[in-house]
N, C-alpha and C positions, 0 to 999 in steps of 0.2 A: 714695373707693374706686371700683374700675372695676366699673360695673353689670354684671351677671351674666346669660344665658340659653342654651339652642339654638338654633339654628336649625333653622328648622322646613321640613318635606319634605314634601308629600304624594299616595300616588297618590288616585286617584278615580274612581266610577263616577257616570255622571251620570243615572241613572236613578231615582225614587222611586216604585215601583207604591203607588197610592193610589186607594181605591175615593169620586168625586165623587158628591156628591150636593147635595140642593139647598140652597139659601142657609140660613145658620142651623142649620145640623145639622153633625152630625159626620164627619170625614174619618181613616178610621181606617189608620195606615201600618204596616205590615208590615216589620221592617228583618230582611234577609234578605242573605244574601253576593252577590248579582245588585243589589242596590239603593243597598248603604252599602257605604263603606271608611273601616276604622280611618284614624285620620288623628292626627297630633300637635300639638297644642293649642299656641297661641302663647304658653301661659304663665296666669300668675296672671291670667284675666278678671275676674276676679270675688271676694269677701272668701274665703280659704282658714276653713276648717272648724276649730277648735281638740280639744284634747283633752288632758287634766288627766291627769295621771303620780304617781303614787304610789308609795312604797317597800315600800307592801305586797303580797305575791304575790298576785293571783286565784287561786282555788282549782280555775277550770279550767288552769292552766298545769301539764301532767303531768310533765313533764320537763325540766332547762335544762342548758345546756351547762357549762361549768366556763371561771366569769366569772374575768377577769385584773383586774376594775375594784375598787374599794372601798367604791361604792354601785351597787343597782340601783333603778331606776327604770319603773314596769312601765304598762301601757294598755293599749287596744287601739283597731282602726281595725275601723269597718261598714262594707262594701263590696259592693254586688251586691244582686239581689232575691232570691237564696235563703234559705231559713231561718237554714240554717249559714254566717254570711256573715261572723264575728267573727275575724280578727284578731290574738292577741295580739303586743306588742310589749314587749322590753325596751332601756331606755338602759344600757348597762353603763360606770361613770361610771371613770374610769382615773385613777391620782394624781394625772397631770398636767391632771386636770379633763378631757378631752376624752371624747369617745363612741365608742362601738364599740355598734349598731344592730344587734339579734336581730330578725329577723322572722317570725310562725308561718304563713311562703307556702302550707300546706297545709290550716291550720283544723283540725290532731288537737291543738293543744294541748301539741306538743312542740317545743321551742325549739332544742332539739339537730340535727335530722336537714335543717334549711331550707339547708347550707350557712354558709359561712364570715359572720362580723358584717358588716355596713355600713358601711366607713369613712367618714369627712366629705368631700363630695364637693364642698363648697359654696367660698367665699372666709373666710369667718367662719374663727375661731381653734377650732372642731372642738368646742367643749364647751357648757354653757348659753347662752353667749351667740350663737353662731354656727355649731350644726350643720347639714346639708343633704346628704340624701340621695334618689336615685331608687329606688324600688320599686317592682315588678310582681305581678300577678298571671292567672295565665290567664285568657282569656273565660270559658269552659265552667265556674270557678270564680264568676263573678258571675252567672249566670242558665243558668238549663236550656237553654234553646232558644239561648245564642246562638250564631247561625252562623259567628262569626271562630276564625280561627287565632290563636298568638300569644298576646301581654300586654297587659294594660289597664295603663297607667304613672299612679305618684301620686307626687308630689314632696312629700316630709315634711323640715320643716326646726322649727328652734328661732331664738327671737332673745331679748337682753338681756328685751324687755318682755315678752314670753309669760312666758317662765320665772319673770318674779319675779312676775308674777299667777299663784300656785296652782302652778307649776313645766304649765304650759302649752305644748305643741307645737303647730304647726298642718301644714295639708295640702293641697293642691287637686289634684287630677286633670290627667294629664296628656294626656289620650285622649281625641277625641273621633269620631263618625263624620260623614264627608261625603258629601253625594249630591244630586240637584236636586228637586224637587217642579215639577208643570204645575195650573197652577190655571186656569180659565177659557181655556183655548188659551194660556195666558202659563207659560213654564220660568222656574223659578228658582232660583238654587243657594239650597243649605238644610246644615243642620250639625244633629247633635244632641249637647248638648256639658253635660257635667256641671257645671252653674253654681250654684244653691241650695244643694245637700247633701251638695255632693263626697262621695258615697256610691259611687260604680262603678255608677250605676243610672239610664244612660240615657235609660229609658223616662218618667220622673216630671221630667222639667224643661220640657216642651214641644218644640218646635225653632225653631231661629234660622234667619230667612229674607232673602236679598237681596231686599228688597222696592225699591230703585233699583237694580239690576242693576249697578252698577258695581263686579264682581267679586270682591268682599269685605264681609265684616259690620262695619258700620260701630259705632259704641259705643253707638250708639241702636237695634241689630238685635240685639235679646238673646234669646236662646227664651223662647218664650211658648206657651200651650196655646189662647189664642185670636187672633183676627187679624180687624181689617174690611179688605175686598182687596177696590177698586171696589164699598161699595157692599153687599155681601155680609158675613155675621158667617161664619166659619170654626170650630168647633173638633176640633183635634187631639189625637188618642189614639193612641198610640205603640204596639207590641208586635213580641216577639221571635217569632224564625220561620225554622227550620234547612231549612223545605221553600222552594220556589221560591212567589215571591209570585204567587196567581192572576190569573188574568184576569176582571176585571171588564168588566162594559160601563158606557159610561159616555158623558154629555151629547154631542149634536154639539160643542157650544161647549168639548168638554175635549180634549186631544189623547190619544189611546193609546197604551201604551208598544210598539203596532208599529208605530203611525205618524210616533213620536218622530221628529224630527229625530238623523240620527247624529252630528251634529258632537261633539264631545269638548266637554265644556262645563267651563269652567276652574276648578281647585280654589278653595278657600274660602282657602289659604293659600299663600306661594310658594312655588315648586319649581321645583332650583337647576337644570334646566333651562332653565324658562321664563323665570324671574324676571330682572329686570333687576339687574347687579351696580353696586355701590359702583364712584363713583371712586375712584383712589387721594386719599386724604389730602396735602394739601401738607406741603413740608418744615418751616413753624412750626410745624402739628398735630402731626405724628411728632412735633418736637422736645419739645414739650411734652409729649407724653403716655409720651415716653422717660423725660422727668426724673420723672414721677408715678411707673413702674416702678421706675426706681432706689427712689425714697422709698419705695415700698408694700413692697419686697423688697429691703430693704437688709439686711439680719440675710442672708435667702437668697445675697446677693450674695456677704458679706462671710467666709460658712462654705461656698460654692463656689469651694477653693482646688484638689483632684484634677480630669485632666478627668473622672472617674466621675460625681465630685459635677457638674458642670458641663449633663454631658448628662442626670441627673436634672433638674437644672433648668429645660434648656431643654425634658424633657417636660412638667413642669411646667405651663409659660408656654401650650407645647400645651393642653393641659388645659382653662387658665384661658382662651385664647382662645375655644375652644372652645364655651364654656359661659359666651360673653359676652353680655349681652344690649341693643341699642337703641343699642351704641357702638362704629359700624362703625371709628372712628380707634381705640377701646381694642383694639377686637380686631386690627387691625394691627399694633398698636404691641408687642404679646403676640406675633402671631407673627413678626414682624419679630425681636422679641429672642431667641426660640426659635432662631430660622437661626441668628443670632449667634453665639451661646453656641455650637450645632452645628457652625459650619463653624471656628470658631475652636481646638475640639479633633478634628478629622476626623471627627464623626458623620456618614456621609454618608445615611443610614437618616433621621436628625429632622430635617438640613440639606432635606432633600425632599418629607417629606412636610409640613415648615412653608409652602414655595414650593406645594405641593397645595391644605394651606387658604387660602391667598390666594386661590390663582387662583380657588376655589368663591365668593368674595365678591365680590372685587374686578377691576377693569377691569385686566389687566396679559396683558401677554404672558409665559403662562408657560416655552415652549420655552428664550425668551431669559434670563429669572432662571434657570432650570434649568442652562441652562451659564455663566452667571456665579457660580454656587453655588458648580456642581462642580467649575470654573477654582479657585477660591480655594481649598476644599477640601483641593485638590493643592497648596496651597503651605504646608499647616499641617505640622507634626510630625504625623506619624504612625506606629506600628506595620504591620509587614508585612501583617499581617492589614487594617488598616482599607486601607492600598494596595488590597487586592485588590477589596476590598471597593468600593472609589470607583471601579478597572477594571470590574466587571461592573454597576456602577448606569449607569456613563457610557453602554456597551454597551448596556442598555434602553432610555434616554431619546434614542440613537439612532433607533428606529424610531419614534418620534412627529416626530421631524424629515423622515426619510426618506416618513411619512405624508403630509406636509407639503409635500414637496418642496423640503424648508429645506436641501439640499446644505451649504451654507456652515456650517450649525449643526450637522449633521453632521460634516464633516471635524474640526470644534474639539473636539465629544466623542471622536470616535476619537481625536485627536491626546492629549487627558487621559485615556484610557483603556491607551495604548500608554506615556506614561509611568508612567502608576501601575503597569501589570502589570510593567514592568521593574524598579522600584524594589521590589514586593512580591519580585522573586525569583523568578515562577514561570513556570518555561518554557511549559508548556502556555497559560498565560490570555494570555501575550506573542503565543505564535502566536497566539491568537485574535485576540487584538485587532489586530497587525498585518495579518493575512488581512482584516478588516474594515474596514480603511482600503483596502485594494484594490477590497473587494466594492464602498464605499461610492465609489471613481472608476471602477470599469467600469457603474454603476447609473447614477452622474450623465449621464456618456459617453453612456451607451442615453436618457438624460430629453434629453440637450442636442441627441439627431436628433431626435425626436418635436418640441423647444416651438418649434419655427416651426410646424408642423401646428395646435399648440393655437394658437397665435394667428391662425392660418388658420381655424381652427371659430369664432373670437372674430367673425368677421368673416360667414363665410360656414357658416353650422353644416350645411350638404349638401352639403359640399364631400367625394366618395367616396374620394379618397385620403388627404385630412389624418385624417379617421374611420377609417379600415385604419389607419393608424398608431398613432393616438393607442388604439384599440380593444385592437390586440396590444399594445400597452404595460402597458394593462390588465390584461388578462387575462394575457400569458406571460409577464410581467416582474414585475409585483407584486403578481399574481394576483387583480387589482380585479375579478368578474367582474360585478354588479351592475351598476359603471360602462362596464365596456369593453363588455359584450354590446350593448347600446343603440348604442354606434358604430358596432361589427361589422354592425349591421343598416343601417346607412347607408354601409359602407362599401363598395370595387371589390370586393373578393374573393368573388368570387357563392358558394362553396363556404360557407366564413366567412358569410356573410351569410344565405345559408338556415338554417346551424346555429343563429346568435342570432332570427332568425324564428320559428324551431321554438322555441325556448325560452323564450320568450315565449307562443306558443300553447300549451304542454303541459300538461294539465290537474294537479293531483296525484292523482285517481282514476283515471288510466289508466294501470296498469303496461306494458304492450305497448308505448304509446307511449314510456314511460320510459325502457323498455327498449332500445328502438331508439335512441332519441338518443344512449343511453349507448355503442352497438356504434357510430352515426357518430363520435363524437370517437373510441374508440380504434382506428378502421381510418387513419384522419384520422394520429392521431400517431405510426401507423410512418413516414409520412412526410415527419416533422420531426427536425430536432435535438436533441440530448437537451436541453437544456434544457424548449425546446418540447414536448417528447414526452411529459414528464413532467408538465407542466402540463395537459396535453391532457388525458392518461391518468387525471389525478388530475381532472377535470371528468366523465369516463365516469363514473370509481367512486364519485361525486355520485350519477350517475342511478341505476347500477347497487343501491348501498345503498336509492335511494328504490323500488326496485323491486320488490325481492328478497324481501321476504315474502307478497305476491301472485303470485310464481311457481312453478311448481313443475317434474318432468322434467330434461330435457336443458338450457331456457331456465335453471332456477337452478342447473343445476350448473356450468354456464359461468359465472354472473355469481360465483358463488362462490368459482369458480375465479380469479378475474380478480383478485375482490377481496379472495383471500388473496396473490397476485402485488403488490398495490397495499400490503399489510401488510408485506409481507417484502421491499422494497426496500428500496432507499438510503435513510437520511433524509430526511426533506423539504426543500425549497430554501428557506432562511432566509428568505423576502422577507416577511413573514407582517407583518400590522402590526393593532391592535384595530381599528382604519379600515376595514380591511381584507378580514379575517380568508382564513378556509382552508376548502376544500371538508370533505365530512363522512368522507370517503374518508381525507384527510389527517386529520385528528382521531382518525378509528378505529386508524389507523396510529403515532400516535403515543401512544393509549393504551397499543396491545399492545406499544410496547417501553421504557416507561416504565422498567420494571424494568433497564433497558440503559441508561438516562440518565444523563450526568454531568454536573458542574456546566459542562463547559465548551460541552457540547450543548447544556444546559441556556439559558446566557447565549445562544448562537444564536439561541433561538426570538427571533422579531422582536414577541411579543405585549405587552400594555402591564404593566409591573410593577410590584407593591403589595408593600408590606410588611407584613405579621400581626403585630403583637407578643401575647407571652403576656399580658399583662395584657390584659381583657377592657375595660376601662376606656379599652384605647384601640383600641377597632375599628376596624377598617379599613372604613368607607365611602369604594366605590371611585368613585362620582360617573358610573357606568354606570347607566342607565336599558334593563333587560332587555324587548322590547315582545313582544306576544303571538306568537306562532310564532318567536321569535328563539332560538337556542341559544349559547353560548359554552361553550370549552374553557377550567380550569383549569389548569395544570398547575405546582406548587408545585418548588422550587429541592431538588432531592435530595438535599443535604447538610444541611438548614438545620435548625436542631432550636430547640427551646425550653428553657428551664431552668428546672425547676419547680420546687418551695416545699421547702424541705430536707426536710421533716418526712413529704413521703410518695415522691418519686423525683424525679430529675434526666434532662436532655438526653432529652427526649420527639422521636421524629420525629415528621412530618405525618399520618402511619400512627395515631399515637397508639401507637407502640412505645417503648419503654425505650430508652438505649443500649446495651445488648445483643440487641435484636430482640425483647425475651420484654413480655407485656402486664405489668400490672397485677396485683400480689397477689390482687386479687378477682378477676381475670379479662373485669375491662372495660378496655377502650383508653380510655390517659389522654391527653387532648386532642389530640383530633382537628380536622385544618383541616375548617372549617363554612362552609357560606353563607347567608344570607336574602333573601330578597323580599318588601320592603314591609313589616319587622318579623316575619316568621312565624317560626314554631319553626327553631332552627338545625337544620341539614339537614349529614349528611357529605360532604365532598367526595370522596370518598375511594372512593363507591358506585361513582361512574362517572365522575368527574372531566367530565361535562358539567351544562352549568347550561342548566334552561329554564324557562319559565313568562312572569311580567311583573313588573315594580314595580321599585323602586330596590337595587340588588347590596349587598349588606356581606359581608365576611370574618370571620370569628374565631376562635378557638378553642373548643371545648367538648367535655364526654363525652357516648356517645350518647345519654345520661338524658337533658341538658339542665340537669342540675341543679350543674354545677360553678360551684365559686369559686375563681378564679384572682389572686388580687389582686393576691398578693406575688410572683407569675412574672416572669421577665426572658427576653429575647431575643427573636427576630421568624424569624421565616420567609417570604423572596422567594419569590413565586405571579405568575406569568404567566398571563395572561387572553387570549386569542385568540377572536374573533369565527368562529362558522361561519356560512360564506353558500352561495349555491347555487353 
């Protein structure tokens, strides 16, 4: 069988306030939101925790839901240092032998109200022999003080041998926290990681320290409460703490946490930023691990005759890749078969996002698999609808070419985007995509006078007129203002060159000055071209916005003026790319007329696109790393709806509206597009369709509670992601 796990992500804080004292005593740490971050545990380190299942009810289970199974099976899990820390759980056992998992995520002892059962999330056959499933529970559920957002994760599963000793479950945690510890003037990264009692409790296992500094805990670095370090006895007392950890004073010989060094000090696990990826696999491995897919999934294979059936399948293989563990060629070979199965019936939604998780693992150029997908794709039988459908994916995966400056990979999407729209039938998405073949040779045309200049900077990087070139390219053509400003300042156009000077000098506490740079660009852009003008203008309403709460009088009435003029023009110039991104002037602009969006405006924007699906099971992690002061724009496909579980309503928009606009029987919006950072509670997108904060992007659905189960939902909703920069 093909071994199973996640891959593991994690942000980090590298700091561990810790009060030093002398050799032999205690070192007591404070984990506080400033010092730890949740982090995701590589898996089973350690022997998982059992626990004995019986078909008798506990007398505290108050209420159960209305079981579909034939036997129940009942326990519980202790988790957390609160009192009320129990747990209960039921197996509700199905004819067909398998499990459907009740969890009491609240601790009142009612089985009913936690949301829909736990299906089998594992590879095993779903029942005694081979169940597996994720479970969470809030922090602030495991200990009073603790200071995290979010869920503590425990991976509870069954196998053949547990089961027939005593009918035995087991569990290990899947949460742990990362941060560094300074002992003696020496930093060291540190973890504290539920090992002994996979209980949710922290505080009672010691911590794990890189004591060889070679950026990971090695199988001999296991937490421990005590430690000799040079020489010195250590031991460590752990506690929770929602206030900021104080200042202590402490030995010359220790460093303080304000005289820490600021380097970023590297997580405890990889992160698919940093991390280095997999080669690809040679073609004997694939081959080989093709034919084990066949064998493992031949029944699957064999009863995937609809393409319905097909594309459940190749979610499927999703899934199972997904959730592979230690076997970078298995999980290839999973989603390699996923494309397959995809492009083979025109999914061009799973045909993409399988080419997505390659690329997160593996060594591949994914622009290039991306248009030899979506080429093939267009050569399947397809429905009008999926045509259209492969016209407006080709149209997004456009602007990471154009990012790129991959012209060539460009024109070959446009060119499958203009046949698909033709063959879907639909005049409007034709013109689109034909218009975009043009945008994409009058864009190349403006790139091909600029790349003698850029090979002139390759050579001579102060060279004033290749930097005016290559600068306006930048900035008026595909709005890079980040990179082009930095030219503009080395570049001949003294005017241009002071404005990028200035901008560079400009404090953010100083509105006046804001202000004023915001009035040079647009005195600046009455006397450019519209293209120019408009790009200009849309730089002013940058400042103008950063300005404008600090003003007040005649000064804000004008900039408000300006920048409801900036609101109520023309759309914005497609050139937008996640690379990229768009001033905040543009962003505000296109919130206020979102309500005015359609799909074919919509495929315009030039931002990077993800697909939502309703099943919760398969979140969109968009592989965007959000850094501190960074913001991004949302902005979700207007037509695109989800289709929810029979039993309570259908065709939900992104709004979380009905398909007739009206909410929900109770009066709560049913699944609503969400986002997270770094794991925290799902968040609406919907508030203000801007995303800001830090940690790694996910998508997905949910109600504002938080507490929905989506399992049995079908469909996805396209969300464009646009980068705001200055």
């Amino acid at each position: 069988m093909i071994v199973r796990c996640l891959m593991i992500a994690v942000a980090h804080i590298s700091l561990v306030n810790a009060n030093y004292v002398a050799a032999d005593e205690t070192i007591n740490i404070l984990v506080t939101a400033d010092s730890f971050s949740p982090a995701r545990s590589r898996g089973a380190s350690h022997k998982p925790d059992q626990t004995q299942l019986s078909e008798k009810r506990p007398e505290n289970i108050t209420k159960e839901p209305k079981y579909t199974g034939t036997r129940q099976w009942y326990g519980w899990l202790d988790l957390g240092s609160r009192e009320d820390k129990r747990h209960y759980i039921c197996f509700d056992q199905q004819e067909n032998g398998q499990f459907l998992l009740h969890f009491d995520r609240n601790k009142n002892g009612d089985l009913s109200d936690d949301g829909k059962a736990f299906k089998n999330q594992g590879s095993g056959d779903g029942g005694p022999g081979g169940f597996a499933s994720k479970i969470n529970v809030p922090w602030h559920q495991l200990a009073d003080n603790a200071p995290f957002k979010g869920n503590f994760d425990v991976w509870l599963f069954s196998n053949k041998g547990g089961w027939q000793q005593q009918h035995r479950i087991s569990h290990y945690s899947r949460t742990q926290l990362s941060g560094s510890v300074t002992i003696a003037g020496k930093e060291y990264e540190a973890a504290l990681i539920d090992t002994d009692y996979n209980d949710g409790d922290l505080t009672n296992d010691g911590i794990a320290i890189d004591l060889n500094s070679n950026g990971k805990l090695d199988a001999d670095e296991r937490p421990q409460s005590k430690y000799e370090i040079d020489g010195k006895n250590y031991e460590f007392k752990v506690t929770w703490s929602r206030e900021p950890a104080p200042k202590h004073s402490v030995p010359d010989d220790v460093v303080s946490q304000e005289s820490a060094p600021k380097h970023p000090v590297p997580a405890l696990v990889d992160q698919p930023e940093t991390a280095p990826k997999y080669p690809v696999p040679d073609d004997a491995a694939l081959q080989e691990v093709a034919e084990l897919i066949q064998e493992v999934y031949e029944e699957d294979f064999s009863k995937a005759e609809k393409p319905s059936q097909k594309v459940a399948l190749a979610r499927k293989f999703l899934d199972e890749g997904l959730a592979t563990i230690d076997d970078p060629t298995g999980q290839y070979g999973l989603f390699q078969a996923a494309k397959g199965l995809a492009v083979g019936v025109g999914d061009t939604g799973t045909s993409v996002q399988a080419v997505d998780e390659i690329a997160k693992l593996f060594e591949i150029d994914s622009l290039a698999m991306k248009v030899k997908v979506l080429e093939s794709v267009g050569e399947a039988t397809m429905r009008a609808a999926q045509r259209k459908q492969l016209a407006l994916a080709a149209n997004g995966i456009i602007d990471m070419a154009i990012a790129d400056d991959n012209f060539d990979a460009a024109k070959k999407l446009a060119s499958v985007a203009v046949v698909a729209a033709r063959k879907s039938r639909d005049l409007r998405l034709t013109r689109l995509a034909v218009n975009r073949v043009k945008r994409i040779e009058a864009l190349h045309a403006e790139y091909q006078e600029v790349e003698q200049a850029m090979r002139v900077l390759e050579d001579d990087p102060t060279d004033a007129e290749a930097n005016l070139k290559v600068g306006r390219f930048h900035c008026f053509v595909k709005g890079n203002w980040s990179e082009g400003l930095s030219l503009l300042a080395l570049g001949s156009d003294q005017v241009l060159k002071d404005l990028a000077e200035q901008e560079e000098l400009i404090e953010s506490e100083a509105p006046r000055a804001q202000l004023a740079l915001g009035d040079r660009w647009w005195d600046l852009a009455d006397q450019q071209d519209e293209s120019v003008k408009q790009r200009m203008q849309e730089r002013a309403g940058y400042w103008y916005a950063a300005a404008s709460p600090a003003l007040s009088g005649l000064a804000k009435a004008k900039v408000e003026k300006r920048l409801a003029e900036l609101l109520s023009s023309a759309s914005p110039s497609p050139n937008y790319s996640i690379s990229l991104g768009i001033s905040f002037a543009e962003a505000k602009r296109l919130i206020a007329r979102l309500d005015r969006l359609d799909e074919e405006r919509w495929a315009e924007l030039q931002g990077k696109e993800f697909i939502v699906p309703a099943n919760p099971r398969n979140e969109c992690h968009t592989g965007i790393i959000v850094e501190k002061n960074e913001r991004y724009l949302v902005v979700p496909c207007p037509v695109d709806k989800w289709n929810t579980s029979p039993h309570r309503w259908t065709d939900v928009d992104f709004h979380g509206h009905l398909g007739e606009g009206k909410r929900a029987s109770n009066g709560m919006p049913a699944m609503q597009l969400c986002y997270s950072l770094d794991a925290a509670p799902l968040v609406s997108v919907v508030d203000n369709y801007i995303i800001s904060g830090s940690g790694k992007l996910l998508l997905a659905p949910s109600d504002r509670e938080g507490g929905g189960d989506f399992g049995n939902n079908t469909g996805s909703v396209r969300v464009k992601i646009i980068k705001i920069v200055k």
